[in-house]
C-alpha positions as CSV (number, residue, x, y, z in Angstrom):
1,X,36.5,-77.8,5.9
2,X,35.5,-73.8,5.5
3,X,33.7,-73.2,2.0
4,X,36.3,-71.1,0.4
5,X,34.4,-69.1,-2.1
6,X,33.6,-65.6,-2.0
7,X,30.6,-64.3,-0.4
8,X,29.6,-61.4,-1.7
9,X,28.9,-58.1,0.6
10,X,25.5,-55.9,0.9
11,X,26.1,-52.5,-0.8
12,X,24.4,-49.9,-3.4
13,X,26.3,-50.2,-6.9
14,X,26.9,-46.9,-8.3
15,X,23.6,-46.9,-10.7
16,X,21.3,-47.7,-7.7
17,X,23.2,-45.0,-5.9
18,X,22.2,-42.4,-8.8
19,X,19.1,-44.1,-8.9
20,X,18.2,-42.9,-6.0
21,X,19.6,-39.6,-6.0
22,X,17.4,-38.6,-8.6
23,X,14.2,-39.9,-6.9
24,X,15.0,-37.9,-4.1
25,X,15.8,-34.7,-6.6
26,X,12.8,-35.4,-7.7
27,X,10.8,-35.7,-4.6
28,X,12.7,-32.4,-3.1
29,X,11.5,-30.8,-6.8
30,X,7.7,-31.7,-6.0
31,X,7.6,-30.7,-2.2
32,X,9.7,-27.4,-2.9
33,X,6.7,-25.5,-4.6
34,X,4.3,-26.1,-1.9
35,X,6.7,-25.5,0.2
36,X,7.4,-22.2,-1.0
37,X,3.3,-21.8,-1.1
38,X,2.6,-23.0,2.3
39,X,5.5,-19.6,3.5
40,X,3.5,-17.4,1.1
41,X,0.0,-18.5,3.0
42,X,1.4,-18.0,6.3
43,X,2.9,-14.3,5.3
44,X,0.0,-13.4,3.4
45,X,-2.1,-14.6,6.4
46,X,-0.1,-12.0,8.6
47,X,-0.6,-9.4,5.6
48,X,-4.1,-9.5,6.4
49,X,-3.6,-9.5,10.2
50,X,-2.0,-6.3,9.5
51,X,-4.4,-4.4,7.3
52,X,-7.2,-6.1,9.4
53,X,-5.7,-4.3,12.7
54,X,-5.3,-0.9,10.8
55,X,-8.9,-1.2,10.4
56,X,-10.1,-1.7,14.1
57,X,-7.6,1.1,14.8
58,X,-9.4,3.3,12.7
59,X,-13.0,2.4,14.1
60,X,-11.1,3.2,17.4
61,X,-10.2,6.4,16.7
62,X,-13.5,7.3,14.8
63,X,-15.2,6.3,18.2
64,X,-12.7,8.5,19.9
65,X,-12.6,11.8,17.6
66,X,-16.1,11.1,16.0
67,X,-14.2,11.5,12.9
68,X,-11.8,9.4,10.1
69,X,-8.2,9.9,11.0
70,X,-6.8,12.6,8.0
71,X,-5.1,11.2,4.7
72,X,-2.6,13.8,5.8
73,X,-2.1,16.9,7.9
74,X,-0.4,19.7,6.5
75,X,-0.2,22.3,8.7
76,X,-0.3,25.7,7.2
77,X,3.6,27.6,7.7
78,X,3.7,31.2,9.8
79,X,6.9,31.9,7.6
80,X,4.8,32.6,4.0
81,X,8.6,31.7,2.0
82,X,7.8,28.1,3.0
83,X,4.7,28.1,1.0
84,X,3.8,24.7,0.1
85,X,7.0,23.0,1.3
86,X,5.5,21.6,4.8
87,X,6.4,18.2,6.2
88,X,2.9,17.0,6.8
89,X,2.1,14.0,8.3
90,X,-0.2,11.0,7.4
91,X,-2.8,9.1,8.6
92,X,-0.7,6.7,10.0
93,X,0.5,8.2,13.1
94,X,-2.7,9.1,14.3
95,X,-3.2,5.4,14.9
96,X,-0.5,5.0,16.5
97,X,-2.2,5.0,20.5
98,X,-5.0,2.2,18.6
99,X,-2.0,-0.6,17.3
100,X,0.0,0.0,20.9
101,X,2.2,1.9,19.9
102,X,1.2,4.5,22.6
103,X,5.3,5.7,23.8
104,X,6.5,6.7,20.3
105,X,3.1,8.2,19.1
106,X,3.8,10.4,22.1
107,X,7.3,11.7,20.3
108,X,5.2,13.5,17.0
109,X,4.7,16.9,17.4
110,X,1.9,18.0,15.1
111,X,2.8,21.1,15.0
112,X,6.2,20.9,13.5
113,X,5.8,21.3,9.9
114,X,9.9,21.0,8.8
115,X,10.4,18.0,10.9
116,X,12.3,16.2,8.2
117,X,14.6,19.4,7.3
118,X,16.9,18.8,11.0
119,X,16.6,16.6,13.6
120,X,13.8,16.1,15.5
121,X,11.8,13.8,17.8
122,X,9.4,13.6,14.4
123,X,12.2,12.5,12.4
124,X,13.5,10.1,15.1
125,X,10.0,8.4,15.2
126,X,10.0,8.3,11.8
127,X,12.7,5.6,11.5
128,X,11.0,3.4,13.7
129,X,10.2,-0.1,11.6
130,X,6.6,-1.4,12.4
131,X,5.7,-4.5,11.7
132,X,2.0,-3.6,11.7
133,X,2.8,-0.9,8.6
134,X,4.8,-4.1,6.9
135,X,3.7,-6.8,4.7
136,X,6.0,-10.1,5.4
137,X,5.6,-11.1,1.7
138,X,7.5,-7.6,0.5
139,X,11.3,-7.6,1.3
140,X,10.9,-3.6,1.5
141,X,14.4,-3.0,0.3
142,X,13.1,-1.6,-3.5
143,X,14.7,-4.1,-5.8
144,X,11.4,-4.5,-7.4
145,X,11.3,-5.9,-11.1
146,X,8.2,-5.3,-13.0
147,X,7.0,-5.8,-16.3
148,X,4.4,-3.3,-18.2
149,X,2.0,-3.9,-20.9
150,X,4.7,-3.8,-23.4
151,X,6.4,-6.2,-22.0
152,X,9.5,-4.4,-20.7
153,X,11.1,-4.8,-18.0
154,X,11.7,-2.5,-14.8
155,X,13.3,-2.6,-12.0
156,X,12.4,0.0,-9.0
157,X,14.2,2.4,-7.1
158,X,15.8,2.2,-3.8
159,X,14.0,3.4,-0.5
160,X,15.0,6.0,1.5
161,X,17.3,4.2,4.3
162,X,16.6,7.6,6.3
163,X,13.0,6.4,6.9
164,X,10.7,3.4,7.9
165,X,8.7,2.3,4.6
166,X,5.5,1.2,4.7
167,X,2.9,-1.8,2.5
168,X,0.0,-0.1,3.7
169,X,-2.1,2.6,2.2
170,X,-5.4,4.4,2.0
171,X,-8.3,4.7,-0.9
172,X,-9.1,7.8,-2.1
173,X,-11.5,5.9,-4.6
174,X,-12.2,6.8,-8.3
175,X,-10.0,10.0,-8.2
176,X,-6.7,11.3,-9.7
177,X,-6.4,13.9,-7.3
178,X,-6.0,13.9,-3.4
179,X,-8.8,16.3,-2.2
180,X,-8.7,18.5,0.7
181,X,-11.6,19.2,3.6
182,X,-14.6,16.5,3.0
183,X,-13.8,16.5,-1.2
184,X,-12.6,12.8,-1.9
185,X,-14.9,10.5,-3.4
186,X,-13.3,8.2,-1.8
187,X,-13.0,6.6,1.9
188,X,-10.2,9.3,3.1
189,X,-9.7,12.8,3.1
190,X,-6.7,15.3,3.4
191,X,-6.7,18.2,6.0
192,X,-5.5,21.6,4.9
193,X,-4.4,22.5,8.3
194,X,-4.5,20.8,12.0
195,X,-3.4,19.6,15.4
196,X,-3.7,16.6,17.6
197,X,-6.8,17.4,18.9
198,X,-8.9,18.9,15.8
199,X,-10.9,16.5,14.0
200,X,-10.8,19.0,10.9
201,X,-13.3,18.4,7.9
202,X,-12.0,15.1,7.3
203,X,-15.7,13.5,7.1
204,X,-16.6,10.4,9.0
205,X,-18.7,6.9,8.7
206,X,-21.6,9.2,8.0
207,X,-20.6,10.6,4.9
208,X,-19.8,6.8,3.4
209,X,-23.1,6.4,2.4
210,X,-22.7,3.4,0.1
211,X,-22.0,1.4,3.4
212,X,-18.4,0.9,5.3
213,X,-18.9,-2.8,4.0
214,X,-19.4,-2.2,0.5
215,X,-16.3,0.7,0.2
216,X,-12.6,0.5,0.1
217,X,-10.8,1.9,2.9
218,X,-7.1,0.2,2.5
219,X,-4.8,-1.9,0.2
220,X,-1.2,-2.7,0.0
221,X,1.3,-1.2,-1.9
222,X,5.1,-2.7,-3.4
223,X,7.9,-0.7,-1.6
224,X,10.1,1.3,-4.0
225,X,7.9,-0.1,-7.1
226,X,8.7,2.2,-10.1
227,X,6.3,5.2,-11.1
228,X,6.7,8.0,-13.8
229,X,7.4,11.7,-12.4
230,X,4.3,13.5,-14.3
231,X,1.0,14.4,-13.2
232,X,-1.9,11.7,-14.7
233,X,-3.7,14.3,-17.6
234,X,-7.2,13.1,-16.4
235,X,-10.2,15.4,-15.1
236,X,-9.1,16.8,-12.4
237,X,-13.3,18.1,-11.8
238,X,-14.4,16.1,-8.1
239,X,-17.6,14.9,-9.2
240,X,-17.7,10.6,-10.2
241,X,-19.0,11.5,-13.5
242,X,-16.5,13.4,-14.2
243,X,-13.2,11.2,-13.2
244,X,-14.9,8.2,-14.7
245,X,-15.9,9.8,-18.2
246,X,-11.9,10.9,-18.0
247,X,-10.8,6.9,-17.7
248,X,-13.2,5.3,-19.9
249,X,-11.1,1.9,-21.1
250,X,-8.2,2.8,-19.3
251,X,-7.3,3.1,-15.8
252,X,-5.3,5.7,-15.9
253,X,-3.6,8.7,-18.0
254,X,-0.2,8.7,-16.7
255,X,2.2,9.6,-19.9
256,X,5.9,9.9,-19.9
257,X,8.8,7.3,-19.2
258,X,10.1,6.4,-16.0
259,X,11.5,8.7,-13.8
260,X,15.0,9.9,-12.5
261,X,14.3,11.4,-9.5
262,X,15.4,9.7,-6.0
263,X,13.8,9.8,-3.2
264,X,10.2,9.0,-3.7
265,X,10.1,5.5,-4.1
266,X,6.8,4.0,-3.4
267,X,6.0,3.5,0.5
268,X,9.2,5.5,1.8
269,X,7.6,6.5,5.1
270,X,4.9,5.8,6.7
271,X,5.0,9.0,8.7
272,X,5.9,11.2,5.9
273,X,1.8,12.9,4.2
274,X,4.0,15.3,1.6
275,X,4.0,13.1,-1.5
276,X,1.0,10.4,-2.3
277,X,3.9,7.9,-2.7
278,X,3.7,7.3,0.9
279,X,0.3,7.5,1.5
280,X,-2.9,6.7,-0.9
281,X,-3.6,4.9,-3.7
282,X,-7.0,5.3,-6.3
283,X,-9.2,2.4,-7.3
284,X,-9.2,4.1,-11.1
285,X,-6.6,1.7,-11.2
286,X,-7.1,-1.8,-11.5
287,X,-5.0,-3.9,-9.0
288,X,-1.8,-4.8,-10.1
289,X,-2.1,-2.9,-13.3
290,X,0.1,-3.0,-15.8
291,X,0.1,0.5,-16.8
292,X,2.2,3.3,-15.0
293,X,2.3,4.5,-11.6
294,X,2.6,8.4,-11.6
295,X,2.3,11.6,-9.7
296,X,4.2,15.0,-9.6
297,X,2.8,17.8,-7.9
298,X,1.4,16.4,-4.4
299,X,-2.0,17.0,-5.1
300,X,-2.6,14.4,-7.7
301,X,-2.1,11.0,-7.5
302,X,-2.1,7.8,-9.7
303,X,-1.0,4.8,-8.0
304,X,-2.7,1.3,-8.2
305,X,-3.2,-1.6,-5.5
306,X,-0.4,-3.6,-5.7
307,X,1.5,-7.0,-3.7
308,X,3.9,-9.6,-3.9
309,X,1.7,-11.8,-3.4
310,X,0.0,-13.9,-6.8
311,X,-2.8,-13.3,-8.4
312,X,-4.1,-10.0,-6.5
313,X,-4.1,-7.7,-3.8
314,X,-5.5,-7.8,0.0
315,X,-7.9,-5.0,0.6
316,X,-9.0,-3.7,4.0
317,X,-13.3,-2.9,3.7
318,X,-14.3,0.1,5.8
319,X,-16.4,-2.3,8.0
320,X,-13.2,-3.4,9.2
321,X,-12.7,-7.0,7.2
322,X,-10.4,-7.6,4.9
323,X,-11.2,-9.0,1.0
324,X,-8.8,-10.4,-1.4
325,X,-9.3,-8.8,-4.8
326,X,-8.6,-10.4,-8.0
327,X,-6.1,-8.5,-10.6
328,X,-9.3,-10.0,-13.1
329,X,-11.9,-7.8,-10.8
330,X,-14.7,-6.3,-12.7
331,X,-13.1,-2.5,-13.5
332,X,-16.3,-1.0,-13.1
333,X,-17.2,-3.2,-10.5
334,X,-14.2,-1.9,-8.2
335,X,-14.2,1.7,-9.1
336,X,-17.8,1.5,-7.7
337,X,-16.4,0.0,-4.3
338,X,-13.8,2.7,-4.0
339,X,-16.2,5.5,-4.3
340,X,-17.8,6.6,-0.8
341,X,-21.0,7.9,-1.9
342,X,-21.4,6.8,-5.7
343,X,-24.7,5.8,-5.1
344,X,-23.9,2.7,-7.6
345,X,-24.8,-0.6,-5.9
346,X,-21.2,-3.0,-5.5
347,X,-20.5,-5.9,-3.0
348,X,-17.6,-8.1,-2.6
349,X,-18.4,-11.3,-3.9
């Protein structure tokens, strides 16, 4: 005879069910963060593949032109109503032939100086996204938010869509202007007027004479990151003395609100040498300050080190490495490794 009672059938009842729905909410919840921190290692290890390349490429071209690659050419205009108003270039297309990316540096022409007025070759090169003039951690499209020592709350301005942006960008040390012909205390200098071929008064590895590994040459920078449109109100006098007695307990002097204007977000181009926007930044400024970005007139500049990525900034060392500096650095400490011939003993720790 068959038993005739009810056997009861395998199965989750509906607490075990949510029983273990939470345990694996909660596992998901303590893999997610490292997760998400194993994706930031991995882009901010190809951030500093990037700024460590930009450095060979400019030991390459110094080996080439005996010389450092200018902050920016600005060709001097045969029509005098131009004045001032020429498209210069920047550093970064000079490097172009050293990061293989031989074909389109062959499309500048240096001597066009109102290649972004019409179309040109210049301007077509000049939308052109590199991924060596990118940091993976930045999304690059300017929706940055940022809060300031008050504690307010920012958000930054679009990029250009007309123009590759750019992470990347060079030290002219201690200084709140951007000095012409062999004046900036720091690692680069601009060039008033020049071609292909001329090395100009740009300076070289000689004239760093605190040591290419104990100066700044490059950092990163936060695409379309938020500045105010005024000149900083500090010395404007090119000795260190001076810009240093000017920004005693405060790394910088930028006053005002933030500003209107379109068109100038941080890192725009990385062809474009007309505003410092797109292409230097000062160690006055500690990395990721909290205080303003700011510049008006081209020739001076305010803009800190900054990233996406926590805690700091990468920065690329004129020897070629590249450091990871602390927004808790030593002020003094890293005003002393921006300037090129201080004569004040610094080394990364």
């Amino acid at each position: 005879m068959k038993n005739s009672s009810l056997r009861s059938r395998g199965g989750f009842t509906l607490v075990e069910l949510l029983v273990v729905i939470a345990i694996i909410g909660v596992l998901v919840g303590l893999l997610l963060p490292a997760v998400q921190a194993a994706r930031e290692a991995a882009r901010r290890m190809q951030c500093s593949n990037n700024l460590k390349q930009l450095g060979l490429a400019i030991h390459n071209y110094h080996d080439t032109m005996n010389a450092l690659p200018p902050l920016r050419d600005r060709t001097v205009p045969a029509n005098p109503s131009a004045s001032w108003n020429t498209q210069s270039l920047s550093w970064r297309p000079r490097l172009l032939p050293y990061i293989e990316q031989n074909a389109l540096h062959d499309q500048i022409d240096y001597s066009n100086y109102l290649w972004w007025n019409s179309e040109t070759p210049n301007r077509t090169a000049a939308r052109v996204v590199l991924a060596a003039f990118r940091c993976p951690s930045d999304g690059g499209n300017g929706n940055v938010n940022w809060t300031d020592s008050t504690g307010t709350r920012y958000t930054g301005r679009p990029t250009d869509a007309g123009y590759a942006a750019t992470n990347y960008f060079a030290s002219t040390g201690p200084d709140s202007q951007t000095r012409w012909n062999g004046a900036s205390l720091g690692f680069f200098n601009g060039m008033s007027a020049g071609s292909l071929s001329d090395r100009g008064s740009t300076g070289s590895f000689a004239n760093i004479t605190d040591g290419l590994s104990n100066t700044i040459a490059l950092s990163e920078g936060v695409i379309g990151f938020p500045r105010i449109d005024a000149n900083p109100t500090g010395s404007g006098t090119g000795t260190y003395a001076a810009q240093l007695a000017a920004y005693t307990g405060t790394d910088n002097t930028c006053a005002g609100s933030q500003s209107s204007s379109t068109g100038r977000g941080r890192g725009n181009s990385w062809m474009k040498g007309y505003d410092p926007s797109d292409m230097s930044f000062t160690t006055l400024m500690a990395p990721n300050s909290k205080q303003w970005d700011c510049h008006s007139n081209t020739g001076w500049a305010m803009y800190a080190a900054r990233s996406q990525h926590p805690s700091g900034v990468l920065i690329g060392v004129g020897d070629g490495g590249v450091r990871f500096m602390s927004e808790t650095v030593n002020l003094d400490t890293y005003r002393a490794l921006g300037g090129s011939f201080d004569g004040v003993p610094a080394q990364f720790e």
